[in-house]
Residue frames as a rotation matrix with the C-alpha (Angstrom) as fourth column:
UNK 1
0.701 0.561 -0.442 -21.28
-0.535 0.822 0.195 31.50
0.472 0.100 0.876 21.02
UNK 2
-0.066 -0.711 0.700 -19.55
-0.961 0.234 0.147 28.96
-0.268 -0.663 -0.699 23.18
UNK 3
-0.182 -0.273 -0.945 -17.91
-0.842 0.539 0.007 26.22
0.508 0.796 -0.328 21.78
UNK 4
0.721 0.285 -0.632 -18.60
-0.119 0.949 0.292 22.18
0.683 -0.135 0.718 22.89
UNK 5
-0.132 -0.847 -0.516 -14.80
0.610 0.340 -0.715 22.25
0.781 -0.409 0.472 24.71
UNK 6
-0.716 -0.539 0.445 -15.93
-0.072 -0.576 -0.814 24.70
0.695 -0.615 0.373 26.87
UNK 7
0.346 0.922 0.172 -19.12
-0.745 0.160 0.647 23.22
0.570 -0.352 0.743 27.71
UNK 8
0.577 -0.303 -0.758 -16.99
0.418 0.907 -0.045 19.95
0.702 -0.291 0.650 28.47
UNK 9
-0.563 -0.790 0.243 -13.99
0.063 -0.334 -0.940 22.42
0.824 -0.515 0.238 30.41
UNK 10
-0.693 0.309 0.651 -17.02
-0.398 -0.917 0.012 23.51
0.601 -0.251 0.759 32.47
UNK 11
0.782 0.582 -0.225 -18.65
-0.270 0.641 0.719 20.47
0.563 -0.501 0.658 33.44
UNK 12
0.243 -0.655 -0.715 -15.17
0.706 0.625 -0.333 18.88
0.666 -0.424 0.614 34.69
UNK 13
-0.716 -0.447 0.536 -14.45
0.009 -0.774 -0.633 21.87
0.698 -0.449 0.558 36.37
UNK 14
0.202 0.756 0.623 -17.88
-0.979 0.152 0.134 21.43
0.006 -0.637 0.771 38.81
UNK 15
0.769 0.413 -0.488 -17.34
0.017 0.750 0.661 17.97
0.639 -0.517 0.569 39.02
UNK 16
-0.295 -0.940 -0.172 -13.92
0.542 -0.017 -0.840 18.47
0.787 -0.341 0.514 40.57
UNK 17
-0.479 0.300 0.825 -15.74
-0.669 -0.733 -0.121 21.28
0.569 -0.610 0.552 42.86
UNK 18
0.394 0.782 -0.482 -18.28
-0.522 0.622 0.583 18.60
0.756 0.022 0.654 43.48
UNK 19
0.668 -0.341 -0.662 -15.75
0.331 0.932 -0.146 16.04
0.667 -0.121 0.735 44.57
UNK 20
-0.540 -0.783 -0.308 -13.67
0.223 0.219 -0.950 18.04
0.811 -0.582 0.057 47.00
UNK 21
-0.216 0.764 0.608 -16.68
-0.938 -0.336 0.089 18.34
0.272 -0.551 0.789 48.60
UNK 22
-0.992 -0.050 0.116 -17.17
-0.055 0.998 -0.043 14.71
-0.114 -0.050 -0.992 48.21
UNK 23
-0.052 0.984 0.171 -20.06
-0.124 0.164 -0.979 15.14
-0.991 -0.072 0.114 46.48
UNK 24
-0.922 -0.067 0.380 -21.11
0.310 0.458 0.833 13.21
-0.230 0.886 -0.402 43.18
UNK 25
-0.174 0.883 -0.437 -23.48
-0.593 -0.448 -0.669 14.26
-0.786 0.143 0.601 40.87
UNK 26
-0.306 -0.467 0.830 -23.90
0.202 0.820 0.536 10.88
-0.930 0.332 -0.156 38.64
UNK 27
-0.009 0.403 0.915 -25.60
0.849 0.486 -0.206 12.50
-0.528 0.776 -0.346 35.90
UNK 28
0.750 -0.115 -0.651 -23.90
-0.216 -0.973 -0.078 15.71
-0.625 0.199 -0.755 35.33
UNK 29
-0.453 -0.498 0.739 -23.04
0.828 0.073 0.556 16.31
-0.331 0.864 0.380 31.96
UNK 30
-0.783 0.235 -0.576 -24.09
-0.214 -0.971 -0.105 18.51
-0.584 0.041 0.810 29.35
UNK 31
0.061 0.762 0.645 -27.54
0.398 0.574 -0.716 18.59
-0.915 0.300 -0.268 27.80
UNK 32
-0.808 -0.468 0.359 -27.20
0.312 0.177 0.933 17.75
-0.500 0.866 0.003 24.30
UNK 33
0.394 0.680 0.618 -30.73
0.918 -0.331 -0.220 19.19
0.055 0.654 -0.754 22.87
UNK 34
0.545 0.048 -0.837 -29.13
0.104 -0.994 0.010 22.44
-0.832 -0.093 -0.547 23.52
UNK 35
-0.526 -0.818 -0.234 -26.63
-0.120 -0.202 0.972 22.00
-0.842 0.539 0.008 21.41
UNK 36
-0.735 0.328 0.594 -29.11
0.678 0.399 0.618 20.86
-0.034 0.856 -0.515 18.82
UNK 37
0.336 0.694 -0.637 -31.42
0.284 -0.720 -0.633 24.56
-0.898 0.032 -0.439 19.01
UNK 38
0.923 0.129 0.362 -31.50
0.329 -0.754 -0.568 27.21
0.200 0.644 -0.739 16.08
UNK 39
0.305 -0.813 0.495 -29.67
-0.278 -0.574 -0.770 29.64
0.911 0.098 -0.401 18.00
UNK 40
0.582 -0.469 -0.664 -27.43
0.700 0.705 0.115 27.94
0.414 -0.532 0.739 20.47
UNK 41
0.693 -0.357 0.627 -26.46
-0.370 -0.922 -0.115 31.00
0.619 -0.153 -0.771 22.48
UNK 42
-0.388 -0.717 0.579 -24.93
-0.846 0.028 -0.533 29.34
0.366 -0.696 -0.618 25.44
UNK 43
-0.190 0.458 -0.868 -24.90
-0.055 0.878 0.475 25.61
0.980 0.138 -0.142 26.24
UNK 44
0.485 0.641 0.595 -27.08
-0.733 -0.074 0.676 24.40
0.478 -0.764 0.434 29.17
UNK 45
-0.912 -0.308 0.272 -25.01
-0.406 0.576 -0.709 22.22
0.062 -0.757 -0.650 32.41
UNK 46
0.352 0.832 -0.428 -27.53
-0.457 0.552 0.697 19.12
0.817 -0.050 0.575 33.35
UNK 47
-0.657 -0.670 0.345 -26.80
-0.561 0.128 -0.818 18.60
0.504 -0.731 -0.460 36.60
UNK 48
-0.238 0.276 -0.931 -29.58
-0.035 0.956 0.292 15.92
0.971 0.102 -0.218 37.20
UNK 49
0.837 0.547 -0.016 -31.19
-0.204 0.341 0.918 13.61
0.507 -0.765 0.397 39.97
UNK 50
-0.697 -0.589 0.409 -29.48
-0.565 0.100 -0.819 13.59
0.442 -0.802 -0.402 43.42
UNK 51
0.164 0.660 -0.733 -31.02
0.770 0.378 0.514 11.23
0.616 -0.649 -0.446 46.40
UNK 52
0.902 0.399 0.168 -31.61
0.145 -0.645 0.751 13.25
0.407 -0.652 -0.639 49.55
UNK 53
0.349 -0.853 -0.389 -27.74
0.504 -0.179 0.845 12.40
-0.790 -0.491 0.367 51.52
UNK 54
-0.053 -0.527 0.848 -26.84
0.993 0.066 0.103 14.44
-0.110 0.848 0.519 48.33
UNK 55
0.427 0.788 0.444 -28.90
0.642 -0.610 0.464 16.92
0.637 0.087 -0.766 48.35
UNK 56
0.974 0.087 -0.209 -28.29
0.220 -0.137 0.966 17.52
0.056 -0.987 -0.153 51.90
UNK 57
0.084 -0.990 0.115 -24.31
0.910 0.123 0.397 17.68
-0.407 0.071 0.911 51.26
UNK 58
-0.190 -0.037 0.981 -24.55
0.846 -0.514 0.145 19.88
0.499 0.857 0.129 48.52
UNK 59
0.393 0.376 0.839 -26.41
-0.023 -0.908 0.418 22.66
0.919 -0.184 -0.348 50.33
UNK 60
0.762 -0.573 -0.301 -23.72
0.088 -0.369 0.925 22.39
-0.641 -0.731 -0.231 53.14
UNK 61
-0.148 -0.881 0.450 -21.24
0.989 -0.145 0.041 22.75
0.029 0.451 0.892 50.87
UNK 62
0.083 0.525 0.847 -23.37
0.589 -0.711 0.383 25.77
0.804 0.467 -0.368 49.38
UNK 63
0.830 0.262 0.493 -23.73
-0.076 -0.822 0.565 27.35
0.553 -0.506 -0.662 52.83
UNK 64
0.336 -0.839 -0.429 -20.32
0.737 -0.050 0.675 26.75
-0.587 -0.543 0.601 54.18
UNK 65
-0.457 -0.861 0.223 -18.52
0.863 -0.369 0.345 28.63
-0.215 0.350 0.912 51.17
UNK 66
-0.041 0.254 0.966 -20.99
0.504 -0.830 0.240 31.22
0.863 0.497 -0.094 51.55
UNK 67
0.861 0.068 -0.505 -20.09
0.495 0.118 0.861 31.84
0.118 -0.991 0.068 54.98
């Protein structure tokens, strides 16, 4: 099971990715019904609503560092 601090280590850690990209995701966080299941195996990353000049960033980021 994985504990709330690492759900939090794990978001900051992508937004920092995020950002030396210069790309914001304003509603990445983690989603809190997960944490509120039965069996909470492994919490879930809400990485939310982008506008399109996001979008569009993001998947150059994505295909530069797979390059």
């Amino acid at each position: 099971m994985h504990s709330p601090a690492e759900a939090d280590a794990s978001v900051e850690e992508l937004r920092a990715a995020l950002a030396a990209h210069g790309i914001t995701l304003p509603s990445l966080g983690i989603d809190l019904p997960a944490f509120a299941s039965r069996c909470p195996t492994r919490p879930l990353i809400a990485l939310g609503n982008c506008n399109l000049l996001t979008a569009q960033a993001l998947a150059a980021a994505l295909r530069k560092g797979a390059a």
